[in-house]
BAPAZA-883485 format. One record per residue: residue number from 1; residue in three letters; x, y, z of N, C-alpha, C in turn. Coordinates in steps of 0.1 Angstrom, whole numbers, plus 2048, in hexadecimal, padded with zeros to 3 digits. Example, Ala and Ser with C-alpha at 12.3 -4.5 7.8 and 13.67 -1.06 7.14 Angstrom:
REM BAPAZA-883485
+-----+-----+------+------+------+-------+-------+-------+------+------+------+
:   k :   r : n.c1 : n.c2 : n.c3 : ca.c1 : ca.c2 : ca.c3 : c.c1 : c.c2 : c.c3 :
+-----+-----+------+------+------+-------+-------+-------+------+------+------+
:   1 : ala :  884 :  7C7 :  84E :   87B :   7D3 :   84E :  884 :  7DF :  84E :
:   2 : ser :  880 :  7EA :  847 :   889 :   7F5 :   847 :  881 :  800 :  84F :
+-----+-----+------+------+------+-------+-------+-------+------+------+------+
REM end
This chain:
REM BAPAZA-883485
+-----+-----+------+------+------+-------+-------+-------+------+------+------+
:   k :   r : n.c1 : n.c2 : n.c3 : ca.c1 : ca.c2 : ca.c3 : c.c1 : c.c2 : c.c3 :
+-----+-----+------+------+------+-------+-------+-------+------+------+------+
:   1 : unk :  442 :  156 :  F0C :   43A :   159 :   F00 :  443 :  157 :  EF4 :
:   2 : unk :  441 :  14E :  EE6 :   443 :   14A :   EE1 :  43E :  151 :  ED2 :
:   3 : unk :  448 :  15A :  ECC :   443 :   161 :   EC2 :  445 :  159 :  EB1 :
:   4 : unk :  440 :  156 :  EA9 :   43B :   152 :   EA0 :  445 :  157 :  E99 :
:   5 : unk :  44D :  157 :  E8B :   44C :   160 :   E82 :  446 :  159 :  E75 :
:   6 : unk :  440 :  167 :  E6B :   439 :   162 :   E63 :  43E :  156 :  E57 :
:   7 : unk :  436 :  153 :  E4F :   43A :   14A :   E44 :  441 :  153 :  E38 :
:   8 : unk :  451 :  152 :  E37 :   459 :   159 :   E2A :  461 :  15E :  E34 :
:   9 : unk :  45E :  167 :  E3D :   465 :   16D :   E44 :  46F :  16D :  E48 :
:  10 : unk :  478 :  179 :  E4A :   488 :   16E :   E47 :  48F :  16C :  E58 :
:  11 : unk :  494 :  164 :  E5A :   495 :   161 :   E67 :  4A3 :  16A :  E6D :
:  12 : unk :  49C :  16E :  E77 :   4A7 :   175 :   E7F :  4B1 :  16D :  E8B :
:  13 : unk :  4BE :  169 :  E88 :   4C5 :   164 :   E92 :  4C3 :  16B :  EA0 :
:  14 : unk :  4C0 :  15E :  EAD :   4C0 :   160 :   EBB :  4CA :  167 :  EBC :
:  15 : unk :  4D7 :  167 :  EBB :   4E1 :   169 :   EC5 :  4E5 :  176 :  EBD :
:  16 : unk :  4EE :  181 :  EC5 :   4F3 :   189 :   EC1 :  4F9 :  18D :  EAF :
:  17 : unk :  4F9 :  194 :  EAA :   4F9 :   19C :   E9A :  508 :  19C :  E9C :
:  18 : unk :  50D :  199 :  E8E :   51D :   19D :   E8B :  51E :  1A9 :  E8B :
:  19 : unk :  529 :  1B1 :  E8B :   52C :   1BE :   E8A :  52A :  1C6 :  E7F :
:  20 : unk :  527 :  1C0 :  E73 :   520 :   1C5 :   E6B :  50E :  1C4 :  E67 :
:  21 : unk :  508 :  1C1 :  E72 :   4FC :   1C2 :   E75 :  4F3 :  1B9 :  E6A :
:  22 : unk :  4FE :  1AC :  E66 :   4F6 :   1A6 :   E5A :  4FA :  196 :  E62 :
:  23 : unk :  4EE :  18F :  E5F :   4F2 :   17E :   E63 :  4F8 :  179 :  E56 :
:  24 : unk :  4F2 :  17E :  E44 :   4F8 :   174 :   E3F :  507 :  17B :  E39 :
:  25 : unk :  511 :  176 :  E36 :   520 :   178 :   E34 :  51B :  17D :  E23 :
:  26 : unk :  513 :  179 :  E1B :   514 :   17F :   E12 :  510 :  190 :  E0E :
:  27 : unk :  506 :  192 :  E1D :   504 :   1A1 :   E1B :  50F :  1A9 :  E20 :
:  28 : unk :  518 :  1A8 :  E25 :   527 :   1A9 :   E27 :  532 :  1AE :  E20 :
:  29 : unk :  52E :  1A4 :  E12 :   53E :   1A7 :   E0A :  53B :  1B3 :  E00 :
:  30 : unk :  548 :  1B9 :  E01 :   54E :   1C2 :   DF7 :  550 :  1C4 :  DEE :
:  31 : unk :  548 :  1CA :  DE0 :   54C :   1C9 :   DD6 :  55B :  1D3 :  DD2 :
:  32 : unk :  55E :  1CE :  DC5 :   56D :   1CC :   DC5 :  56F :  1E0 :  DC4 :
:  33 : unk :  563 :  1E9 :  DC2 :   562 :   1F9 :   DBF :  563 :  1FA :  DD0 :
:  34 : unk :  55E :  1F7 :  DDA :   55B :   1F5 :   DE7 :  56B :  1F4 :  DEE :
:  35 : unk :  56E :  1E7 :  DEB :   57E :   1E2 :   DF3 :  58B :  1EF :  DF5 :
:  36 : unk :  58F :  1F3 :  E03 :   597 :   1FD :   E01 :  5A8 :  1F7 :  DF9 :
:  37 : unk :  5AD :  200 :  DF8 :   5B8 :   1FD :   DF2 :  5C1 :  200 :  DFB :
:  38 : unk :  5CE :  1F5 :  E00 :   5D6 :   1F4 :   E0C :  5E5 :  1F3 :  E07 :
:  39 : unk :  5E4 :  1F9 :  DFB :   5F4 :   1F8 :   DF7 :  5FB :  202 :  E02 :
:  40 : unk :  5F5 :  20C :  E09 :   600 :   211 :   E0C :  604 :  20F :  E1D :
:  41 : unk :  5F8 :  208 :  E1D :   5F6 :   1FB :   E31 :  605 :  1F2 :  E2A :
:  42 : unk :  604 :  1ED :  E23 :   60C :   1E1 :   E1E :  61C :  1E8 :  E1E :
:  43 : unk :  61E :  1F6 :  E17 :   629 :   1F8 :   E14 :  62D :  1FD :  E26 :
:  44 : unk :  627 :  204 :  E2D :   62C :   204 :   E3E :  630 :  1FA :  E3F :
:  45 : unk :  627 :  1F1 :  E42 :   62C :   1E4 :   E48 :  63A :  1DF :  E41 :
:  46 : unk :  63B :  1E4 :  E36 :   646 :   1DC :   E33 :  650 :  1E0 :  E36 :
:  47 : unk :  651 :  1F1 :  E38 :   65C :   1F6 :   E40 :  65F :  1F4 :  E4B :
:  48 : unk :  653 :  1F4 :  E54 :   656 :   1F4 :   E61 :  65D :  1E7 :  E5F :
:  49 : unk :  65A :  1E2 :  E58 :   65E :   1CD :   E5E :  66F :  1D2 :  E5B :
:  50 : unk :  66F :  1D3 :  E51 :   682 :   1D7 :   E4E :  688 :  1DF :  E55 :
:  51 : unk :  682 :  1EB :  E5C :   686 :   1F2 :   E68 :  68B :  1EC :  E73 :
:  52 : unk :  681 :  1E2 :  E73 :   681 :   1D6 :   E81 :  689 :  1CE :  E7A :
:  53 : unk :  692 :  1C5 :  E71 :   69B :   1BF :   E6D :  6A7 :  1C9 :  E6E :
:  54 : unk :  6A5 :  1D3 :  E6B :   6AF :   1DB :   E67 :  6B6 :  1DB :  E76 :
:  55 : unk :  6AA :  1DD :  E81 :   6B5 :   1E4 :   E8E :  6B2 :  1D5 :  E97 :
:  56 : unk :  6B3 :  1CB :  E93 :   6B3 :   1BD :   E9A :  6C0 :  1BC :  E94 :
:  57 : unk :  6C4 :  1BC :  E85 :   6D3 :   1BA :   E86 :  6DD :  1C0 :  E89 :
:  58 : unk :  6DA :  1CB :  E89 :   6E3 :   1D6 :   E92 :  6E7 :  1D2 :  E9C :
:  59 : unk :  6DC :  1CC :  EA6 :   6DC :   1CB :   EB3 :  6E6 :  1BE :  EB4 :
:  60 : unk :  6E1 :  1B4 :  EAC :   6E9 :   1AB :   EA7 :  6FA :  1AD :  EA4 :
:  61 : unk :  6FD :  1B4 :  E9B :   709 :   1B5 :   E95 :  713 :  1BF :  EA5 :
:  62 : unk :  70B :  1C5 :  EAE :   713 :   1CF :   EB6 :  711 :  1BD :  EC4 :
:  63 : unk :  70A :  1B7 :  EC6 :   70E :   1AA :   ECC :  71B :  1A1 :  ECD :
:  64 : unk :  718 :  19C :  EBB :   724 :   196 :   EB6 :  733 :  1A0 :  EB8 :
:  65 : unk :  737 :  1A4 :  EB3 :   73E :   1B1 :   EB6 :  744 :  1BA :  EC5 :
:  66 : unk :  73F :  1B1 :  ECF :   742 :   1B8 :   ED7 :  750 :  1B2 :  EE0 :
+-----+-----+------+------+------+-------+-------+-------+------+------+------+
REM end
């Protein structure tokens, strides 16, 4: 059985819904009051990364050195 939809009606994609439960990407975006702010994701990461430089050359410098 073959269900019709009406005339205007907005069409619902067959296959499974994105994770935001919208098909089109415009009902999606974020306005710019919306967008979280990730300065402080960014400033971790950037420690950790120099953490991890920091004890790669260590590990490094006690190699050479030996």
């Amino acid at each position: 059985m073959s269900s019709a939809a009406a005339p205007g009606a907005p069409v619902e994609p067959s296959g499974p819904l994105p994770a935001t439960g919208s098909a089109s990407p415009q009902a999606t975006e974020l306005t710019k009051e919306q967008e979280p702010s990730v300065v402080g994701t960014l400033f971790l990461m950037a420690v950790f990364l120099m953490m991890i430089a920091g004890f790669w050359s260590m590990m490094y410098d006690m190699l050479i050195h030996r």
